[in-house]
N, C-alpha and C positions, 0 to 999 in steps of 0.2 A: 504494500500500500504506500501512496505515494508520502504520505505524511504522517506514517507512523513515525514513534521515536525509535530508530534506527541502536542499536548495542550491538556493537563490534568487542567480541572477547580475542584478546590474543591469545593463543596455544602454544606453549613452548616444549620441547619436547627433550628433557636432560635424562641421558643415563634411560631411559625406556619409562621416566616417571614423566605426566603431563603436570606442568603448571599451567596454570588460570592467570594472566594477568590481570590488572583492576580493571574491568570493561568501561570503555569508552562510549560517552552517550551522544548520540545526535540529535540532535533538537532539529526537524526538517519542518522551514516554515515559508509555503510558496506563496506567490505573487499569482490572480488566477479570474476569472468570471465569472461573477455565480451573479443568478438573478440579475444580470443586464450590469451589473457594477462591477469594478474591478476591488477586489478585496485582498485580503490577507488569512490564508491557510491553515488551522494548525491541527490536527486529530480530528477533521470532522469539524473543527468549530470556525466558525468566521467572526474578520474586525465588524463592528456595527458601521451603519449607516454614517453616525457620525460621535462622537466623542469627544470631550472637554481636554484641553492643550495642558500640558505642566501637571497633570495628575494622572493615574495610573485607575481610576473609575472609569467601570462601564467600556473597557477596551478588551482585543483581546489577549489571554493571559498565557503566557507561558512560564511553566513552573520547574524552574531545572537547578544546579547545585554548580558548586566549583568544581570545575575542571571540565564540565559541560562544553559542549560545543552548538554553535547556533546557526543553522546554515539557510541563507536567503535565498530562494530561489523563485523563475518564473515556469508556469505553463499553460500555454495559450495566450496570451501576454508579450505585447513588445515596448519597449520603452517605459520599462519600469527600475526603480532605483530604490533604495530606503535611505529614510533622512532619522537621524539619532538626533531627538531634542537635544541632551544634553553633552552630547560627542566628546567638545571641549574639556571637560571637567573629567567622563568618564575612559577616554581611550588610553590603555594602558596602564588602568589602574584598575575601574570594574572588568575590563574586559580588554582583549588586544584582536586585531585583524590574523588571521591565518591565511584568509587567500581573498582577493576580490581582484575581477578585471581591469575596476577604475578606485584609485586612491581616492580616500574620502579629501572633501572638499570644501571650502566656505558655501552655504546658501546663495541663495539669488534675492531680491527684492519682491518675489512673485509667491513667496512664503510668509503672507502677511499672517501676524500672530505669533511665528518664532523666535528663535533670537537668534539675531543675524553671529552674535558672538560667541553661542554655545554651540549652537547644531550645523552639522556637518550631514552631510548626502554624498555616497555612491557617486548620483548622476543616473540617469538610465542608462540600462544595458544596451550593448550594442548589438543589432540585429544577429542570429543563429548564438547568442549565451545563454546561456540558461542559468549560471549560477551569478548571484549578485556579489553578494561578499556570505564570507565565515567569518564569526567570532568566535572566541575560546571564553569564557566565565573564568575569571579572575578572582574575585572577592563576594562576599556577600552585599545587595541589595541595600535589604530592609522592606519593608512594607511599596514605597512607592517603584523602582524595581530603574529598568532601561527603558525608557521611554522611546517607540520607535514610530515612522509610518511609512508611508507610500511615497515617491516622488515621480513623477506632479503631481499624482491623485490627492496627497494631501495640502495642498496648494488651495484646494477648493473650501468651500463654506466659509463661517464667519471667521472672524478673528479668532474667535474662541473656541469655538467648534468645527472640528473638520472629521471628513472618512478616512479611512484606512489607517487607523490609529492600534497599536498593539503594546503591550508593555512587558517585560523579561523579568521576573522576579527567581534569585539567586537564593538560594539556603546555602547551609553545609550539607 
């Protein structure tokens, strides 16, 4: 299934005993069309219609731990990107890049409601990729988590509320 949480166990094989290494988890969260919109993926569940900026209410949730991995992807979808509210503040300390096609970026002025200082975007992908970026889960959260959305999708609605809204909440 396209968006299950993926566990990768490495298998080592010493002396004819197997070890288990600590299984690695994916967190697989696509870019995609459901009901005429373009949303955001994660188990089955979808971002809402539209969601409040700078808080982690009523978006949608993903629940994963350090050392988690969080992989962006599109299908059926072209010209999609995700924009990190708080990028600035968070890259390489909640979290770091493992692979993305386009280095994250300053926003544009067409992002009314963010902050032109904190959040960072992708960019959209460029035609035939399918993967946007990976993250690796670094630290814990707390309650309000990684604030993320859609780019341009989240471009749209008010200031305050926009679609394609999701948030990353970290445990141990």
């Amino acid at each position: 299934m396209r968006s299950m949480v993926t566990v990768v166990a490495i298998v080592c094989a010493l002396c004819g005993i197997a070890n288990v290494a600590a299984a690695q988890v994916i967190h697989n969260v696509v870019g995609m069309l459901h009901n005429g919109a373009t949303v955001w993926e994660y188990n089955g569940s979808f971002s809402p219609a539209q969601a409040t900026l700078n808080t982690s209410a009523n978006r949608l949730k993903i629940n994963a731990k350090v050392g988690d991995t969080v992989k962006f992807t599109v299908e059926g979808v072209s010209d999609l990107g995700v924009v990190f509210e708080h990028a600035a503040a968070e890259q390489n300390v909640l979290w770091t890049v493992t692979t993305t096609p386009n280095p994250l970026k300053l926003i544009d002025g067409n992002f009314v409601g963010f902050d032109p200082i904190r959040a960072r975007t992708t960019g959209p992908v460029l035609p035939g990729q399918t993967t946007i970026i990976t993250i690796k889960l670094t630290q814990v959260t707390g309650a309000n988590g990684i604030l993320f959305g859609g780019d341009p999708d989240s471009e749209a609605g008010a200031a305050d509320k926009k679609p394609m809204l999701g948030v990353i909440v970290v445990t141990n």
